[in-house]
C-alpha positions in Angstrom: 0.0 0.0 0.0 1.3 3.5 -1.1 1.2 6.1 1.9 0.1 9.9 0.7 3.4 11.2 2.2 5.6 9.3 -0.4 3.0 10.7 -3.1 4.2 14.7 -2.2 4.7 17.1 -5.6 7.0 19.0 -3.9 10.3 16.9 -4.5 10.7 17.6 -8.6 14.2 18.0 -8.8 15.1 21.0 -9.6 16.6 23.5 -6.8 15.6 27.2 -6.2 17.1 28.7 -9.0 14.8 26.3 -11.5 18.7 24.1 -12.1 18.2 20.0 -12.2 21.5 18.3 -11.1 22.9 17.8 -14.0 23.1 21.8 -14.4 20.3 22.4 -17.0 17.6 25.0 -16.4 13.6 23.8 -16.9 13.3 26.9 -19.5 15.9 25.1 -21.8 13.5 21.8 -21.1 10.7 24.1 -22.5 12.2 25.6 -25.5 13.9 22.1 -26.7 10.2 20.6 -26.6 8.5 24.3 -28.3 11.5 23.5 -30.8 10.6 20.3 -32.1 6.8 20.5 -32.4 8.0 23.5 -34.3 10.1 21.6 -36.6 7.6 18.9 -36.5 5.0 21.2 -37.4 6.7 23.1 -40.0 7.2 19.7 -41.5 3.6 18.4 -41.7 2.5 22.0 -43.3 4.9 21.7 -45.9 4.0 17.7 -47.1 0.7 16.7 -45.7 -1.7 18.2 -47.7 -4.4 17.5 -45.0 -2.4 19.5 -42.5 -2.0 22.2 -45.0 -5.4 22.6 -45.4 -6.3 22.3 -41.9 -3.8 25.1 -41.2 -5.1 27.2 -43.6 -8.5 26.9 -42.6 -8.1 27.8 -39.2 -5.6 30.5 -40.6 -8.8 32.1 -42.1 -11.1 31.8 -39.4 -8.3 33.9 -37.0 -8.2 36.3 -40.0 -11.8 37.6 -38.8 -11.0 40.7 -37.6 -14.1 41.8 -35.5 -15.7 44.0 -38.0 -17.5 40.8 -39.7 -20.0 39.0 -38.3 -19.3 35.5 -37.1 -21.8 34.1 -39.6 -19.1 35.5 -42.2 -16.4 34.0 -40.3 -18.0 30.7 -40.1 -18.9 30.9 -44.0 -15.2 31.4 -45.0 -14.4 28.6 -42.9 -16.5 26.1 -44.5 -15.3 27.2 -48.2 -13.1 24.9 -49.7 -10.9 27.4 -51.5 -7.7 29.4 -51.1 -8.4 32.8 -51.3 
């Protein structure tokens, strides 16, 4: 049986300063995974065709600026054409 004390979120190993022990800071953690869904990312834009499409899609949608309505901004996102 596990006791609630050994279960504590406090331990995470990293000190005060946000350093593990092997001397790496959790921001550098952060931007090597923000670095590879980026290159990951980039990737399926440029040779999925799906992805592409999807992209551009929601691409349009954030293109409403406010000034339409969101009837407009729902129309453009069901078109199946690149403007």
């Amino acid at each position: 049986m596990v006791s609630i004390n050994s279960l504590e979120m406090s331990s995470s190993g990293f000190d005060k300063n946000g350093i593990d022990k092997s001397g790496i800071h959790w921001l550098q953690y952060a931007s090597f995974v923000v670095t590879a869904l980026a290159i990951y990312f980039g990737w399926a834009f440029l040779n999925d065709t799906n992805f592409h499409h999807f992209v551009v899609k929601i691409f349009k949608f954030w293109n409403c600026n406010g000034y339409n309505p969101l009837s407009y901004c729902l129309m453009r996102l069901k078109v199946d054409f690149y403007p």
